[in-house]
N, CA and C atoms as a LAMMPS dump frame, in Angstrom:
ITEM: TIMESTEP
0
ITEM: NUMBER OF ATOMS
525
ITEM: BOX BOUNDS ff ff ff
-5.0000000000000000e+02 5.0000000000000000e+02
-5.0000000000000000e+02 5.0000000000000000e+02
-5.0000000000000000e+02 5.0000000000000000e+02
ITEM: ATOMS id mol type element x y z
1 1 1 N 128.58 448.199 138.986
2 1 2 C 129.443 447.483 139.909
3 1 3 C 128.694 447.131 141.2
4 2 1 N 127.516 447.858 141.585
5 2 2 C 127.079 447.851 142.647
6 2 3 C 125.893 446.498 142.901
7 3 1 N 125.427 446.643 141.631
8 3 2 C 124.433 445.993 141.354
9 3 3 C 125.361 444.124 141.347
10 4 1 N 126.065 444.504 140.299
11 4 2 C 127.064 443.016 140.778
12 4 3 C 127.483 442.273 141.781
13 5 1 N 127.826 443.165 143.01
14 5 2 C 128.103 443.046 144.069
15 5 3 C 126.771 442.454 144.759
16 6 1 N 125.492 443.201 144.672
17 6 2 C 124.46 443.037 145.087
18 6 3 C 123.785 441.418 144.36
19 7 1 N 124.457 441.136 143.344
20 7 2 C 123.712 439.899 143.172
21 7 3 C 124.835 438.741 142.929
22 8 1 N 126.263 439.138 143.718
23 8 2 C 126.623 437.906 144.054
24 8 3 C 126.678 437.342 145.837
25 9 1 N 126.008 438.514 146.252
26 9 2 C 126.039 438.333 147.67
27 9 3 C 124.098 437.59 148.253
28 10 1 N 123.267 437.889 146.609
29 10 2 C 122.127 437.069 146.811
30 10 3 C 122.499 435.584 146.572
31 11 1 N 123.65 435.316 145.49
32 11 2 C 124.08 434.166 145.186
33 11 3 C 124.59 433.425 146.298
34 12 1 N 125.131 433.958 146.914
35 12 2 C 125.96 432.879 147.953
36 12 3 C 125.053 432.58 149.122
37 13 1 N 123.808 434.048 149.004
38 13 2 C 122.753 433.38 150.118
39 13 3 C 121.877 432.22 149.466
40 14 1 N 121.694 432.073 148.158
41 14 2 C 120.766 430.971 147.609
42 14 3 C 121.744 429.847 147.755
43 15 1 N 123.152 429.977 147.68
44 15 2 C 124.518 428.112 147.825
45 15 3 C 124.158 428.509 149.407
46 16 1 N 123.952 429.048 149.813
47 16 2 C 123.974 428.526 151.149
48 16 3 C 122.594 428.147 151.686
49 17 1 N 121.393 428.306 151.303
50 17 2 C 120.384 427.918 151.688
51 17 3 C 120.257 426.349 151.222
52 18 1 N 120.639 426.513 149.563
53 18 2 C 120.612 425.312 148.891
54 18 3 C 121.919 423.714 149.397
55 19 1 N 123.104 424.693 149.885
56 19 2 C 123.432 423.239 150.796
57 19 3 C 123.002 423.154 151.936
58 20 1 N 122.38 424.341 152.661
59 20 2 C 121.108 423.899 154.291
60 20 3 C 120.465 422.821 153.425
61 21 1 N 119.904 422.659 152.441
62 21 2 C 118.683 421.616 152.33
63 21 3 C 119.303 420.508 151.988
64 22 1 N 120.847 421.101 151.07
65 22 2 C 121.197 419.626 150.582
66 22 3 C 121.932 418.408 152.074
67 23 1 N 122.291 419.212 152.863
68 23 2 C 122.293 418.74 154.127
69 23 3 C 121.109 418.128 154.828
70 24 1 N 120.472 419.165 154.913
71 24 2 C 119.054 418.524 155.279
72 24 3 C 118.217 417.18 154.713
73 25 1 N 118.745 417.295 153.468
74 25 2 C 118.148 416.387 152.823
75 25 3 C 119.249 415.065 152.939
76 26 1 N 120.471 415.017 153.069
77 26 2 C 121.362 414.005 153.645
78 26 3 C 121.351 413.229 154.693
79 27 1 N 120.75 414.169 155.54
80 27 2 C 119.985 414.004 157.256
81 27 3 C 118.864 412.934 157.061
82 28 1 N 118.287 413.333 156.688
83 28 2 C 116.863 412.47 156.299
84 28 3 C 117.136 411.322 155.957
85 29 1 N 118.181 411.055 154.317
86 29 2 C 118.334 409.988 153.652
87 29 3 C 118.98 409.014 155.152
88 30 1 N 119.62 409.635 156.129
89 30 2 C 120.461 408.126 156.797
90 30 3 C 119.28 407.862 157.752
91 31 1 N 118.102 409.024 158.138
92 31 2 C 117.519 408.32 158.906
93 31 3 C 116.295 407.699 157.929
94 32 1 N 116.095 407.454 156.749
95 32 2 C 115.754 406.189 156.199
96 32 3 C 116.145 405.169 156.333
97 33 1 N 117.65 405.179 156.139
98 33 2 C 118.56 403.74 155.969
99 33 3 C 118.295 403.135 157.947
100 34 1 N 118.599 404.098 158.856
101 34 2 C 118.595 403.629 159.782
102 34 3 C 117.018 403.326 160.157
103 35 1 N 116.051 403.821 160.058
104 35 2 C 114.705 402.976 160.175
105 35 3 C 114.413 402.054 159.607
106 36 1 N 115.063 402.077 158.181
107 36 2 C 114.493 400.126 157.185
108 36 3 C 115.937 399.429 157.866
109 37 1 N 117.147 399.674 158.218
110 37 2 C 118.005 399.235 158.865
111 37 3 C 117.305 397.858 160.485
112 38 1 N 116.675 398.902 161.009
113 38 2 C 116.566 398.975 162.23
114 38 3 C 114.844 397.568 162.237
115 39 1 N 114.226 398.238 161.193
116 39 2 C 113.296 397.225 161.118
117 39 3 C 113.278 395.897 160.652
118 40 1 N 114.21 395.593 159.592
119 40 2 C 114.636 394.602 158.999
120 40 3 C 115.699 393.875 160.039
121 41 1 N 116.322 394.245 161.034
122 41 2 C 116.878 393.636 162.598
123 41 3 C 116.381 393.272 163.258
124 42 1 N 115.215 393.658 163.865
125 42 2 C 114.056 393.364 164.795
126 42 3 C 113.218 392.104 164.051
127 43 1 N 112.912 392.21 162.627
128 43 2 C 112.211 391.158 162.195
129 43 3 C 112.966 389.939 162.309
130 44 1 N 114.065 390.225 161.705
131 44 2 C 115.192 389.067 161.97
132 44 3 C 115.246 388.417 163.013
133 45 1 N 115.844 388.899 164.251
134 45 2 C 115.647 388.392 165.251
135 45 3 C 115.007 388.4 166.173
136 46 1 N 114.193 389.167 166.322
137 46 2 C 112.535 388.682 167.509
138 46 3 C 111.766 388.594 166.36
139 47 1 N 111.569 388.078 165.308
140 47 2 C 110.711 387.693 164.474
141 47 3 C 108.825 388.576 164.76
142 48 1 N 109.224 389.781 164.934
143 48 2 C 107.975 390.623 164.717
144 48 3 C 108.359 392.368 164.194
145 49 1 N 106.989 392.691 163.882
146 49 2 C 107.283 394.386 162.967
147 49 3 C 107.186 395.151 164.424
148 50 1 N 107.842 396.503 163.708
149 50 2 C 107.192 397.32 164.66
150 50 3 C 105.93 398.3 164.255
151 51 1 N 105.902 398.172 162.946
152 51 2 C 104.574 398.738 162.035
153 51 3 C 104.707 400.522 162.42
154 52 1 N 105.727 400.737 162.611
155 52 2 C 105.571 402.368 163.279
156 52 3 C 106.512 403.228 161.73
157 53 1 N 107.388 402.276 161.064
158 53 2 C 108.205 402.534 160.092
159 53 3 C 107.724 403.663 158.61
160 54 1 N 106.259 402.909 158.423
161 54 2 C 105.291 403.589 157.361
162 54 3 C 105.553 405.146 157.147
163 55 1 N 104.866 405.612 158.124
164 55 2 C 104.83 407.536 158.34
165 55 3 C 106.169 407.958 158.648
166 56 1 N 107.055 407.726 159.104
167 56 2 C 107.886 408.165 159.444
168 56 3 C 109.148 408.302 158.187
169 57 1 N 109.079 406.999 157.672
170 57 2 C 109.451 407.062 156.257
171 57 3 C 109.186 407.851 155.244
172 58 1 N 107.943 407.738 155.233
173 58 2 C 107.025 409.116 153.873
174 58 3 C 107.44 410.089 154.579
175 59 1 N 107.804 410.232 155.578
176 59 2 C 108.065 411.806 156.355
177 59 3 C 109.111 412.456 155.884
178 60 1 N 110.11 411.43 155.641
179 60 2 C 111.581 411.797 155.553
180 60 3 C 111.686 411.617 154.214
181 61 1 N 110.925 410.877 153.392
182 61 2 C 111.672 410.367 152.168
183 61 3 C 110.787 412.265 151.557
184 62 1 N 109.748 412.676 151.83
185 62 2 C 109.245 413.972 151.283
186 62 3 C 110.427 415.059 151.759
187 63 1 N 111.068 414.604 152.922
188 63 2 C 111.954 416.267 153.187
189 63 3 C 113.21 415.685 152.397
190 64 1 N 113.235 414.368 152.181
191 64 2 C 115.044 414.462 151.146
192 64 3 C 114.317 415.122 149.752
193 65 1 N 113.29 414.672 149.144
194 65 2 C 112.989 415.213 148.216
195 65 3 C 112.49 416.566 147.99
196 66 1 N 112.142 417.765 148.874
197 66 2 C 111.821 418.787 148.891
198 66 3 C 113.034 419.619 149.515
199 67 1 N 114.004 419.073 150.051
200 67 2 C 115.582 419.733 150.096
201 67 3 C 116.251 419.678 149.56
202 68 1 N 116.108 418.613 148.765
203 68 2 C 117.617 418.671 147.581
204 68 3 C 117.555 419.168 145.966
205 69 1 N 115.897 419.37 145.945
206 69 2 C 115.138 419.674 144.973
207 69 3 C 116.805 421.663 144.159
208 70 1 N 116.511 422.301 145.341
209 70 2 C 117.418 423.36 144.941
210 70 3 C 118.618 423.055 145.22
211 71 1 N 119.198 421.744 145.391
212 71 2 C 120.529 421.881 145.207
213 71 3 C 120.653 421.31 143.812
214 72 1 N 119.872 420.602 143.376
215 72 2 C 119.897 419.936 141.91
216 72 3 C 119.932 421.082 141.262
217 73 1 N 119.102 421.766 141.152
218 73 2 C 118.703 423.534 140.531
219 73 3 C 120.202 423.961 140.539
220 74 1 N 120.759 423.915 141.726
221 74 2 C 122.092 424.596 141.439
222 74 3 C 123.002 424.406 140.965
223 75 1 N 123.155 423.372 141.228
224 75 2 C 124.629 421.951 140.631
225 75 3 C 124.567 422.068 138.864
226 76 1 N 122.943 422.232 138.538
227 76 2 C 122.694 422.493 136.68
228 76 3 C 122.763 420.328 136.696
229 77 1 N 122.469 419.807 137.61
230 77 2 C 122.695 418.217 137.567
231 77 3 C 121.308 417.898 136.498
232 78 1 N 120.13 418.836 136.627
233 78 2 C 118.928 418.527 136.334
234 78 3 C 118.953 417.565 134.821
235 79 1 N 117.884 417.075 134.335
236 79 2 C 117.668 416.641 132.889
237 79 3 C 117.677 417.956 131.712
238 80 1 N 118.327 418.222 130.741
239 80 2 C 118.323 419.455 130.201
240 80 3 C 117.667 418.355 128.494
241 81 1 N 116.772 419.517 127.848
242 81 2 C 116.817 418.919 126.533
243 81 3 C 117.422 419.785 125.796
244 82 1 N 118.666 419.819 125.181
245 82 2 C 119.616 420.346 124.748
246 82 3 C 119.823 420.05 123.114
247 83 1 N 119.366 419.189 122.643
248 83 2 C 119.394 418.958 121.275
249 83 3 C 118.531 419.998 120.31
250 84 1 N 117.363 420.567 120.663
251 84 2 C 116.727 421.518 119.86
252 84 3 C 117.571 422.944 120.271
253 85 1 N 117.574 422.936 121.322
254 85 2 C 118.907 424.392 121.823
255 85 3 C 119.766 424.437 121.29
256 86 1 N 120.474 423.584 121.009
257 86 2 C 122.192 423.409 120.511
258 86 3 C 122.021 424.26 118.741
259 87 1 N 120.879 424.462 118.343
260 87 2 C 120.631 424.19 116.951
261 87 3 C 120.438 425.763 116.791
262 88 1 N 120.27 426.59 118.054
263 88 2 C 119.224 427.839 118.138
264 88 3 C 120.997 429.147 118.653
265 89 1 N 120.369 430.32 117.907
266 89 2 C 121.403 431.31 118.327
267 89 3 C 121.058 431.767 119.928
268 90 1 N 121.886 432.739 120.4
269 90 2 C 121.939 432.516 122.061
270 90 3 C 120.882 433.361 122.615
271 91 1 N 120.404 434.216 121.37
272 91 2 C 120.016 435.21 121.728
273 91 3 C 118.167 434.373 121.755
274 92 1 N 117.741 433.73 120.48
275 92 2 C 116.483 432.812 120.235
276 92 3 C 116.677 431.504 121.991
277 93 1 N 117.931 431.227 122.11
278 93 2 C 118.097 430.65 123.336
279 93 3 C 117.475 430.959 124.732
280 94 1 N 117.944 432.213 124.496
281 94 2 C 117.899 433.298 125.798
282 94 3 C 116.472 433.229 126.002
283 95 1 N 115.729 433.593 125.075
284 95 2 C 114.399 434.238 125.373
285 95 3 C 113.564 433.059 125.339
286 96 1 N 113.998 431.458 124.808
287 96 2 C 113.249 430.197 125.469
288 96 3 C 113.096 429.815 126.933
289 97 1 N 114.7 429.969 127.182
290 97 2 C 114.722 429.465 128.87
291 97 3 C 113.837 430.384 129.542
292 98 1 N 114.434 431.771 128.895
293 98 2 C 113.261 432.645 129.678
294 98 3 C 112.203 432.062 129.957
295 99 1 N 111.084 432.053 129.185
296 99 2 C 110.124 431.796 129.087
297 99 3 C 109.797 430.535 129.982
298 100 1 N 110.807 429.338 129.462
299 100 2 C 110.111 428.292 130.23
300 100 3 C 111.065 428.415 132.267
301 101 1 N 111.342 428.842 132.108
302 101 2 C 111.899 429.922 133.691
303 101 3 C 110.678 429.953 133.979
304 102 1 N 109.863 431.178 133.21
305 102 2 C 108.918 432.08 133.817
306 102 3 C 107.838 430.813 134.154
307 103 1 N 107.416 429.923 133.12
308 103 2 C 106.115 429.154 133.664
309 103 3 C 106.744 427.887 135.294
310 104 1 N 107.656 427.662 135.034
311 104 2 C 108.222 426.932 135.739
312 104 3 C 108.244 427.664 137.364
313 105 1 N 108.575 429.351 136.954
314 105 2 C 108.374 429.577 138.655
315 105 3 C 106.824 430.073 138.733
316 106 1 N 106.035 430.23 137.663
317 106 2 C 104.341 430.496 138.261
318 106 3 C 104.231 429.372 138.734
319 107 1 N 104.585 428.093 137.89
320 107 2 C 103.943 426.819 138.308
321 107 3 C 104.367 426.608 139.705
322 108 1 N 105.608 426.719 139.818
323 108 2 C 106.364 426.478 141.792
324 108 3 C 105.448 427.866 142.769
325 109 1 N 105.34 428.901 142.098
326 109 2 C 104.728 429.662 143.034
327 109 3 C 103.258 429.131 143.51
328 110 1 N 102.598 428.605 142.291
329 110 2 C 101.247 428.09 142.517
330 110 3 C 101.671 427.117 143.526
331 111 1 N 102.439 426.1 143.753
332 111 2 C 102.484 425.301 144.368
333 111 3 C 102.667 425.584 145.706
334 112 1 N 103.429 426.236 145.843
335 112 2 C 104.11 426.938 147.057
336 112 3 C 102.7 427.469 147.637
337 113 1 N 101.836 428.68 147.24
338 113 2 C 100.892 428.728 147.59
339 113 3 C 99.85 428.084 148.123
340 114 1 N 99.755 426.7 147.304
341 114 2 C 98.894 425.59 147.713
342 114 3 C 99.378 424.912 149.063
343 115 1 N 100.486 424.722 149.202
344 115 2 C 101.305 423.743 150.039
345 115 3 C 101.066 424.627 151.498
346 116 1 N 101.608 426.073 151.225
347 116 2 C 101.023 426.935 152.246
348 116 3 C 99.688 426.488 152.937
349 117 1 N 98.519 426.956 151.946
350 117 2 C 97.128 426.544 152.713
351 117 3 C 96.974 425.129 153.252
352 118 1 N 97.89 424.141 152.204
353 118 2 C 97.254 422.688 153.002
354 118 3 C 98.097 423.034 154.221
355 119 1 N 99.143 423.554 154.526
356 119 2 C 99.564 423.307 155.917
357 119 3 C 99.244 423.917 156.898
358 120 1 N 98.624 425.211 156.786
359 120 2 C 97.769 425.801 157.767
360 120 3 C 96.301 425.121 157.804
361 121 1 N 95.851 424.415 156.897
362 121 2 C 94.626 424.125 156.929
363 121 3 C 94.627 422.378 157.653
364 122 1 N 96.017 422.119 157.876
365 122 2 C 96.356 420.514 158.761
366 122 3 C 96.428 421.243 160.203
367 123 1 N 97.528 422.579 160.28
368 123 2 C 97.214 423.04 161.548
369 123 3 C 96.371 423.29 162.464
370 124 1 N 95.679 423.742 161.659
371 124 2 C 93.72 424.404 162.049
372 124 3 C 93.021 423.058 162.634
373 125 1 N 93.194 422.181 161.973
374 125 2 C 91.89 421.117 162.229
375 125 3 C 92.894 420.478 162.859
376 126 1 N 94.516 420.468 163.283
377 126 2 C 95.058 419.489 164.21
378 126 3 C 94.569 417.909 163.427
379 127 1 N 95.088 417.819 162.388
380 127 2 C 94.865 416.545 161.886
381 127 3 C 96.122 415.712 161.84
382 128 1 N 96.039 414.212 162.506
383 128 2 C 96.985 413.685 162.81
384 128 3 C 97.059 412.326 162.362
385 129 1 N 98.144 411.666 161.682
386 129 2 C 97.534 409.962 161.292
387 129 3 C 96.955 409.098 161.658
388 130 1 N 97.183 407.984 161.33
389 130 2 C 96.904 406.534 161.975
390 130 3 C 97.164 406.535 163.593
391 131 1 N 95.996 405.786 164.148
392 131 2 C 95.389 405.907 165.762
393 131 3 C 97.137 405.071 166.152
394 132 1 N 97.703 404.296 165.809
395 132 2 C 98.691 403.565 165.945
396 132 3 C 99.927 404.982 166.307
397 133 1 N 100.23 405.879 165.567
398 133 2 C 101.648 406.529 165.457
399 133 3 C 100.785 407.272 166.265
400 134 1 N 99.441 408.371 166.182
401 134 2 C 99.316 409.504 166.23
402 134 3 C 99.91 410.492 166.032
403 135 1 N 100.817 410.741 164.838
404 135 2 C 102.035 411.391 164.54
405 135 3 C 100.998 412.814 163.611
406 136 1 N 101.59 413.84 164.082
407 136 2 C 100.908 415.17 163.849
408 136 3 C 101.371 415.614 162
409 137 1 N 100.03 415.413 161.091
410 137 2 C 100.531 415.667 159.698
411 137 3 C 101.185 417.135 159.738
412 138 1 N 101.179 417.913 160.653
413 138 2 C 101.338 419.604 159.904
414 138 3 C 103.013 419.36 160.16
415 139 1 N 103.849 418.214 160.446
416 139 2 C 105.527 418.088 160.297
417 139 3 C 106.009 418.01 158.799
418 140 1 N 105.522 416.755 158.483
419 140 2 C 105.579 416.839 156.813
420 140 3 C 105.134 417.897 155.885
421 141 1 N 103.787 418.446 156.655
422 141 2 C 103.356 419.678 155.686
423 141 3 C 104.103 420.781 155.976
424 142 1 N 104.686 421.027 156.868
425 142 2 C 106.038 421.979 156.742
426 142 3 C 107.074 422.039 155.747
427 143 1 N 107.249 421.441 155.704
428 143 2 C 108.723 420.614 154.855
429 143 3 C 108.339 420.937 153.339
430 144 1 N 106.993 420.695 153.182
431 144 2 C 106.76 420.698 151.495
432 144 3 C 106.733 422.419 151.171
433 145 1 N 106.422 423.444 152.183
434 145 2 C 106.204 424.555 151.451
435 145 3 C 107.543 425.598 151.408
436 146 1 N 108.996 424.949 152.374
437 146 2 C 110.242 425.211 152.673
438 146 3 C 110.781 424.659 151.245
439 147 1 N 110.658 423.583 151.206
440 147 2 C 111.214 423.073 149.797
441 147 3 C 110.565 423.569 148.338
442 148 1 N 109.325 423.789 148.127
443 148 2 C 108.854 425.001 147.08
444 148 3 C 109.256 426.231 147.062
445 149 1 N 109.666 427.241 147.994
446 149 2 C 110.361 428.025 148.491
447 149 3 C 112.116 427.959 148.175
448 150 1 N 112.614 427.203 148.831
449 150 2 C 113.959 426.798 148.136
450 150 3 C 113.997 426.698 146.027
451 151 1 N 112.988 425.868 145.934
452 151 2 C 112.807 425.954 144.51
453 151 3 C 112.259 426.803 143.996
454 152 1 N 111.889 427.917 144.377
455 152 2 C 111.24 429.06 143.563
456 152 3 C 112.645 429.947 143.646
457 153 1 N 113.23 430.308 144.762
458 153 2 C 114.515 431.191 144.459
459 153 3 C 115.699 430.952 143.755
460 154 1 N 115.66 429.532 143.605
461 154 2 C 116.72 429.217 142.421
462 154 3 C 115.952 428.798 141.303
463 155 1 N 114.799 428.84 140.993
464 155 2 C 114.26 429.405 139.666
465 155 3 C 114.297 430.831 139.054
466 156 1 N 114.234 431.334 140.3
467 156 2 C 114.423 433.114 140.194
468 156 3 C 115.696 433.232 139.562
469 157 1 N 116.659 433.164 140.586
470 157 2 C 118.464 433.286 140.389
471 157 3 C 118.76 432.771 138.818
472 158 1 N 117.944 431.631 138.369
473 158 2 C 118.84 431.491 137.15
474 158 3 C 117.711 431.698 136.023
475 159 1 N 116.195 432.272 136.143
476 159 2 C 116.121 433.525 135.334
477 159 3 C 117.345 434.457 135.29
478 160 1 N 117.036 435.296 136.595
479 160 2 C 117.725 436.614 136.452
480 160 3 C 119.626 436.274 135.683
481 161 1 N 119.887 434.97 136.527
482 161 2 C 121.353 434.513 135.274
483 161 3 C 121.161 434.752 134.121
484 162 1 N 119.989 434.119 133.496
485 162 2 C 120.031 433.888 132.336
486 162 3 C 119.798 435.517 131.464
487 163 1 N 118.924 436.078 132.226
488 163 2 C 118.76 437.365 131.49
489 163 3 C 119.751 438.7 131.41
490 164 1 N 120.981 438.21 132.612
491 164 2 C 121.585 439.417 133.207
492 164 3 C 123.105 438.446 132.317
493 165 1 N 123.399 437.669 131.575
494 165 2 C 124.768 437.039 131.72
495 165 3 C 124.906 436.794 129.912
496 166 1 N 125.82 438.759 129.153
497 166 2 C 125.896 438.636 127.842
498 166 3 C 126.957 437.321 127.51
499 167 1 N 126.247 437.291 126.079
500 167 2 C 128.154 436.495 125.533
501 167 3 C 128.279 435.076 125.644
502 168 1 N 127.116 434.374 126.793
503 168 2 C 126.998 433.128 127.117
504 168 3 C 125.385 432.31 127.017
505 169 1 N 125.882 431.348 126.255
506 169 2 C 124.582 430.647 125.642
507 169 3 C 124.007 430.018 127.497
508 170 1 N 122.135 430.304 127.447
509 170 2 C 122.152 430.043 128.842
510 170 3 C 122.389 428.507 129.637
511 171 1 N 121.947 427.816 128.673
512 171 2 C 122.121 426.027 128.63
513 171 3 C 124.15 425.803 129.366
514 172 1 N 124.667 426.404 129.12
515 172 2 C 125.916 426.199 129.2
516 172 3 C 126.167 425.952 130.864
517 173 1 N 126.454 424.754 131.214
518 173 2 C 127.211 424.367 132.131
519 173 3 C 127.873 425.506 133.144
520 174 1 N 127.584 425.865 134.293
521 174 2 C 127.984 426.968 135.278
522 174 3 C 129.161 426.147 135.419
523 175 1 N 129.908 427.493 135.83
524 175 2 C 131.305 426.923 135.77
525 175 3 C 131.502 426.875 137.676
């Protein structure tokens, strides 16, 4: 009972981290719309760019995609291939997802790791874009190792679902 308790109170900290990002990542998407908004106005009518749009865009369009990354994870919205599963008992089930769980969070941990060093290693050398923005890369490189992070704990959570939850085939739609 204790242990239950203990891992629905990790659950509601992973829905709540995972709508911080899916928020976060909502945040971002309008200030896309409002920068191609905003640039496509200015061209219109004073008929010139402001050329500042580029970085700032890749900036944001990487944090919608590295925040919403674990709310997809959670929602179960993801692409599932379900036709060779459907065919398999729960138990031959069980111990696939496992498995592809397990490479799926080495592979995010590797990443996570990597994303780590490139962003201390943008910090270190203070490396910054185009002479035009001078916009500091270690902002974006933040963002990517928060969002590997978000996606490694809800890779975790639905291992440990999948391994801790009798009676239910793991593919099955969270209710």
């Amino acid at each position: 009972m204790v242990l239950y308790k203990h891992k629905k109170k990790e659950s509601r900290w992973l829905d709540a981290c995972a709508n911080a990002g899916h928020c976060a990542s909502m945040l971002f998407m309008v200030m896309i719309i409002t920068l191609i908004s905003m640039e496509i106005f200015v061209q219109t009518v004073f008929r010139f760019s402001t050329f500042i749009n580029e970085k700032p865009l890749v900036y944001f369009l990487t944090a919608v995609v590295m925040m919403g990354v674990a709310q997809v994870l959670r929602d179960g919205s993801r692409a599932r291939q379900t036709f060779l599963f459907s065919r398999l008992g729960a138990r031959t089930e069980r111990f696939f997802c496992s498995a592809v769980t397990l490479s799926a969070i080495a592979l995010c941990t590797s990443a996570l790791y990597q994303s780590v060093i490139m962003f201390f290693n943008t910090c270190r050398m203070d490396v910054s874009g185009d002479p035009a923005s001078s916009a500091c890369l270690f902002i974006p490189h933040a963002i990517i190792p928060v969002g590997f992070l978000l996606f490694d704990l809800q890779l975790i959570a639905i291992f440990f679902r999948t391994i801790t939850t009798p009676g239910r085939k793991p593919l099955q739609h969270r209710d």
